[in-house]
C-alpha positions as CSV (number, residue, x, y, z in Angstrom):
1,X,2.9,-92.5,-16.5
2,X,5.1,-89.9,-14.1
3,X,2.6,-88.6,-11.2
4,X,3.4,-84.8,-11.7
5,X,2.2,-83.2,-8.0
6,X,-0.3,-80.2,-8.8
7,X,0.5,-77.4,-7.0
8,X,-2.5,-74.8,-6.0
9,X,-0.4,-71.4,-6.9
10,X,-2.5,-69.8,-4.1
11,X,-1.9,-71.6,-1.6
12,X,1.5,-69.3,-0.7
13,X,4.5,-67.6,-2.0
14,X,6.7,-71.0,-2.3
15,X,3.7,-73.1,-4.1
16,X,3.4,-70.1,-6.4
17,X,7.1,-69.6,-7.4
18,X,7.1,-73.8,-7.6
19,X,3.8,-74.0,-10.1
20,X,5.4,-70.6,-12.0
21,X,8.8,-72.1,-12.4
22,X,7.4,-75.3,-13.9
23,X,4.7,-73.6,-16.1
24,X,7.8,-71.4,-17.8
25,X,10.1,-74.6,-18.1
26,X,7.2,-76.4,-19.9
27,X,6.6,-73.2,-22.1
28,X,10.4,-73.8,-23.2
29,X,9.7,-77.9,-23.7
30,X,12.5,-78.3,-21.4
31,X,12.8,-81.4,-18.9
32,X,13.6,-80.7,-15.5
33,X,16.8,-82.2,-16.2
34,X,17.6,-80.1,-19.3
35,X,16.7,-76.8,-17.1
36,X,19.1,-78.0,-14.5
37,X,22.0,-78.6,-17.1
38,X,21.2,-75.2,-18.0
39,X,21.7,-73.3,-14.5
40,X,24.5,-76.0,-13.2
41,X,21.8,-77.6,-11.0
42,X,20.4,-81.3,-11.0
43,X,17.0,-81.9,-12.3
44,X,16.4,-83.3,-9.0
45,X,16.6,-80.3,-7.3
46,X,14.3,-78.3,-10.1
47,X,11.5,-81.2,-9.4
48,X,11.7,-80.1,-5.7
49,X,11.7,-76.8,-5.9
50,X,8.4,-77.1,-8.5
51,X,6.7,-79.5,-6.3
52,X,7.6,-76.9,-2.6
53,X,9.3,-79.3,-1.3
54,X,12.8,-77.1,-1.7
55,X,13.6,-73.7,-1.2
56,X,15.2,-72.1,-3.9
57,X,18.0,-69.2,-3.5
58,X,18.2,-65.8,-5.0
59,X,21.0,-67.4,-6.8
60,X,19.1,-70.3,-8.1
61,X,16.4,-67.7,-9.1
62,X,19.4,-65.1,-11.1
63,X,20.1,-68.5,-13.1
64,X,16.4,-69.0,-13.7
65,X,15.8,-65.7,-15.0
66,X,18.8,-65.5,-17.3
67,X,17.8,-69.5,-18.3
68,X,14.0,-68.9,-19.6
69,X,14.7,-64.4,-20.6
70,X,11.6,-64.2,-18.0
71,X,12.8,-60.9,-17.2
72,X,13.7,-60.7,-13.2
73,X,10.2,-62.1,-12.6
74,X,12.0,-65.0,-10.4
75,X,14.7,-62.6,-8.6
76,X,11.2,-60.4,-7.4
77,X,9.2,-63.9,-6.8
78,X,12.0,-65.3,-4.7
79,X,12.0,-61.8,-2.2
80,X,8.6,-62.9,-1.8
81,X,9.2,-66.9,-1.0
82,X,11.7,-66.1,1.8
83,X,10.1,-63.3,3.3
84,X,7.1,-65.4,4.3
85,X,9.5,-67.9,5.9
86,X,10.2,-65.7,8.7
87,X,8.2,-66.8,11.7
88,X,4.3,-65.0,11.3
89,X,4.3,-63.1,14.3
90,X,8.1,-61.2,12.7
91,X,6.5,-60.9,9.2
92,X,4.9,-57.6,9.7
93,X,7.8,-56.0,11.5
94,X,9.9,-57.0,8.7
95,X,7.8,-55.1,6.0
96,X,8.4,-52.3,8.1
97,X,11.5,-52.7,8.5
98,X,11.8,-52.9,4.5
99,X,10.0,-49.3,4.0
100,X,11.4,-46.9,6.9
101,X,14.1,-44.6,6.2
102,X,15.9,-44.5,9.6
103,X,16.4,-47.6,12.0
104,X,17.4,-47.1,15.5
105,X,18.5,-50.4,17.5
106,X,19.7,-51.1,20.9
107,X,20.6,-54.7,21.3
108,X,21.4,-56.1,24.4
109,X,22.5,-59.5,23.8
110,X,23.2,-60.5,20.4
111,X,24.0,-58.7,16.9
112,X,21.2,-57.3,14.7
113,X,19.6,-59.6,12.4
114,X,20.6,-56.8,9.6
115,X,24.4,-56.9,10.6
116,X,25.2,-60.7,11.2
117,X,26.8,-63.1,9.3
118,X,25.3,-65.8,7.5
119,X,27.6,-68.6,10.2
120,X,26.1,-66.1,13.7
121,X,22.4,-66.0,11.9
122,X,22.6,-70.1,11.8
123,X,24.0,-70.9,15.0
124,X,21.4,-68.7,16.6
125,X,18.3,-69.9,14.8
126,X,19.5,-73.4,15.4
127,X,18.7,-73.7,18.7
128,X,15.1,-72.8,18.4
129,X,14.3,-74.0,14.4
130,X,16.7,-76.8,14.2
131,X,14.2,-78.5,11.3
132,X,14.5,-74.6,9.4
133,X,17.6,-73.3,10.1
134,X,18.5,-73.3,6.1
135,X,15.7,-71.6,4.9
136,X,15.3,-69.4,7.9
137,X,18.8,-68.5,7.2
138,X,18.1,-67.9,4.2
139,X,15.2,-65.8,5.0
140,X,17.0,-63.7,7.2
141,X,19.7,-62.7,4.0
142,X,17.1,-61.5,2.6
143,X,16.2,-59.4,5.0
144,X,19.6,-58.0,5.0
145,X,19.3,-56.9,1.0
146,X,17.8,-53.4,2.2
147,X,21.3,-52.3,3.1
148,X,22.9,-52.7,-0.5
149,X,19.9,-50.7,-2.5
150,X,20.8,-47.1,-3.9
151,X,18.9,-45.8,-1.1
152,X,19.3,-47.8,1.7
153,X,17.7,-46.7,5.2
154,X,20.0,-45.4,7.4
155,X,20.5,-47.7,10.4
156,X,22.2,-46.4,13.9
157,X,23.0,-50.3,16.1
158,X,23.8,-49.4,19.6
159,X,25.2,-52.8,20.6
160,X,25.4,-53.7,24.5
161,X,29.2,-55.5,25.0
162,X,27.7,-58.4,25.8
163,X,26.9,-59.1,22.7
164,X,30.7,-59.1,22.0
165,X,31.5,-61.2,24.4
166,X,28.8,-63.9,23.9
167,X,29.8,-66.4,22.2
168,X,27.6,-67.6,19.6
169,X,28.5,-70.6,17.7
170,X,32.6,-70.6,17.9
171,X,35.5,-68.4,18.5
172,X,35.7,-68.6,15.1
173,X,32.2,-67.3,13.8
174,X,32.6,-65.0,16.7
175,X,36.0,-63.5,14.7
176,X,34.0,-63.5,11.4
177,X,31.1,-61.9,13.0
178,X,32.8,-58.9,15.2
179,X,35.2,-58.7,12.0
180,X,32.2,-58.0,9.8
181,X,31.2,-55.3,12.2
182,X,33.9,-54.2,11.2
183,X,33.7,-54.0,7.6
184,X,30.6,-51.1,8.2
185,X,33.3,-48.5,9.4
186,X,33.3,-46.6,5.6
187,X,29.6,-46.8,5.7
188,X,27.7,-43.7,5.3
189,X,24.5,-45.5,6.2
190,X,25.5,-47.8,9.1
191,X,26.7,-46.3,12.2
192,X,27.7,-48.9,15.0
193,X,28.8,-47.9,18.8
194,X,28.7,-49.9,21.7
195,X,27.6,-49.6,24.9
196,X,30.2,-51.1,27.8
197,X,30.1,-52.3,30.9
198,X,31.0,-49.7,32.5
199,X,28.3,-47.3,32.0
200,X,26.5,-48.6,34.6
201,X,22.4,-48.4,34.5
202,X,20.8,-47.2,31.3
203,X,18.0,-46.6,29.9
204,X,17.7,-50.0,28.3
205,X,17.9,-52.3,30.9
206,X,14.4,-53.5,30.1
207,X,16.0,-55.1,27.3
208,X,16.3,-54.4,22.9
209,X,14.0,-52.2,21.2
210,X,14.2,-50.7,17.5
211,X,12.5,-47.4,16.2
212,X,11.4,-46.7,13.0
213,X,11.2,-43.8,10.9
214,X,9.3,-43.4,7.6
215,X,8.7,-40.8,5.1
216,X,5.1,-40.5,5.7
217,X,3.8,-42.7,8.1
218,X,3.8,-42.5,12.0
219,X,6.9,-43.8,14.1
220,X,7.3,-47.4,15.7
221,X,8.6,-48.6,18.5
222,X,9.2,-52.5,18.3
223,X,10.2,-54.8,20.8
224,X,9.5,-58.3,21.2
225,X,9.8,-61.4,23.9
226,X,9.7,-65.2,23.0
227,X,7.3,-66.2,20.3
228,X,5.9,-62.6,20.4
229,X,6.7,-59.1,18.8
230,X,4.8,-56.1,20.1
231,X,4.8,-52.4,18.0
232,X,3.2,-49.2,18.9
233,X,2.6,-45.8,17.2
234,X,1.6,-44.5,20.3
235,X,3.4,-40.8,20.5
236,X,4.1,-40.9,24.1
237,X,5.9,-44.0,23.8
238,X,7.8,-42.6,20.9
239,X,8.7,-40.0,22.6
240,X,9.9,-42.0,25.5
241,X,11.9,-44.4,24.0
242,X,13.4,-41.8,21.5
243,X,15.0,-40.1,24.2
244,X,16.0,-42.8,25.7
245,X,17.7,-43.8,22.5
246,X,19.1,-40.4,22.4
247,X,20.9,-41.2,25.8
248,X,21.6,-44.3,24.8
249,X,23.6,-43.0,22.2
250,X,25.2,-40.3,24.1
251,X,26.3,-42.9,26.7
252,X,27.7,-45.0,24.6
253,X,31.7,-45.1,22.9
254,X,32.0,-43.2,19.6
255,X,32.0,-44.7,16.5
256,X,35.2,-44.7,16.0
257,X,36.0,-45.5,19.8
258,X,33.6,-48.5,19.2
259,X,35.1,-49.7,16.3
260,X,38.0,-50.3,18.4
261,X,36.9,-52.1,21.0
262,X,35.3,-54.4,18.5
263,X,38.8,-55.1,17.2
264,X,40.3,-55.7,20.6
265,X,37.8,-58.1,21.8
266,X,38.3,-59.8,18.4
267,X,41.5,-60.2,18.3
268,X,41.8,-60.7,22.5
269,X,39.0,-63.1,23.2
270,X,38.3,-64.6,19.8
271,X,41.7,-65.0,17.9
272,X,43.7,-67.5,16.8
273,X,45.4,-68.8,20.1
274,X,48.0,-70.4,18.1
């Protein structure tokens, strides 16, 4: 007799989407096998991702739905299942993140988690999560999904040059990355400048921070250090840190004058030398 592995559904997002999956495939008297033939997948992997031992994709979950007509309930379970595999102390900034209606970031070392590219996110995570690099990869595509609904939040990136001129990963996911940066130029919603070397001391110098706005809730500030994030409504903080934004902004290039620069340092530190 097969030992089929229970799964408690409440024990988190990933054993519920696992015991889920397999309770609809049984409803249909399909094997795992037969599922897999279905949505171009082996059985194999269908037996790991119903026993939480695999993380499935957003694509994996599309196939699911159309598979089994359960109606998008996989596409919503799967927002769910890689959301809580960002790190536990990030998880609340995240939701955040999810709900406000305006982002302001000042980065002073790498891209925003919302901008990068799916090669930049890996090479970064790997050095700290080499065992979850895949799924928090995945996790942090997810995240990423705010910026393509009909009313995305609008986000304003003020980006130190340093974080065009570190390299992370290669020259060549460096030249995918800035050229993505790139590709935000036509967006309404997404308004990227830098901040160069020459402008000297700023108000930023004690390193990134991100506000929040909301409809109807209070402000936050959010910043965060190794292993740690820390976020305040306090208003005088708000206040502090929104002017500081403010100056930010006004110190930094122009949109378009950073869009440029972008392209330079692409094409002068990071292209092909051939």
């Amino acid at each position: 007799m097969v030992n089929i592995q229970e799964l408690d559904p409440s024990a988190s997002p990933l054993d519920y989407y696992g015991w889920e999956l397999r309770r609809r495939r049984e409803e249909h008297r399909l094997t795992q096998q037969q599922l897999g033939d279905v949505i171009f997948c082996t059985g194999s992997l269908v037996g790991q991702i119903e026993t939480a031992r695999k993380l499935p994709t957003r694509e994996f979950s599309e196939r699911v739905d159309a598979a089994l007509g359960t109606d998008g309930a996989f596409c919503r379970l799967v927002g769910l299942v890689l959301r809580s595999r960002l790190p536990a102390w990030f998880q609340p900034y995240a939701d955040l993140e999810a709900r406000a209606t305006y982002i302001s970031v000042f980065q002073a070392q790498v891209v925003y988690g919302l901008l990068q590219t799916p090669e930049y996110a890996r090479a970064l995570l790997a050095v700290d999560y080499p065992d979850k690099t895949e799924e928090m990869v995945a996790a942090r595509l997810e995240r990423q999904r705010i910026l393509a609904r009909d009313e995305p939040p609008a986000l304003w990136v003020v980006l130190s040059e340093a974080a065009l001129m570190q390299e992370v990963g290669s020259h060549e996911v460096m030249r995918e990355q800035l050229a993505h940066l790139l590709t935000f130029r036509d967006n309404p919603w997404v308004h990227i400048q830098v901040l160069p070397f020459s402008a000297g001391e700023h108000t930023a110098l004690m390193g990134s921070f991100n506000l929040l706005r909301f409809e109807d809730d209070p402000d936050i500030f959010y910043a965060e250090s190794y292993e740690q994030g820390h976020m305040t409504a306090n208003p005088s903080v708000i206040k502090d840190r929104s002017v500081g934004y403010a100056r930010l902004q006004a110190t930094a290039l122009s949109v378009e004058d950073s869009a440029a620069l972008i392209a330079r340092v692409m094409e002068e530190r990071y292209g092909d030398p051939s």
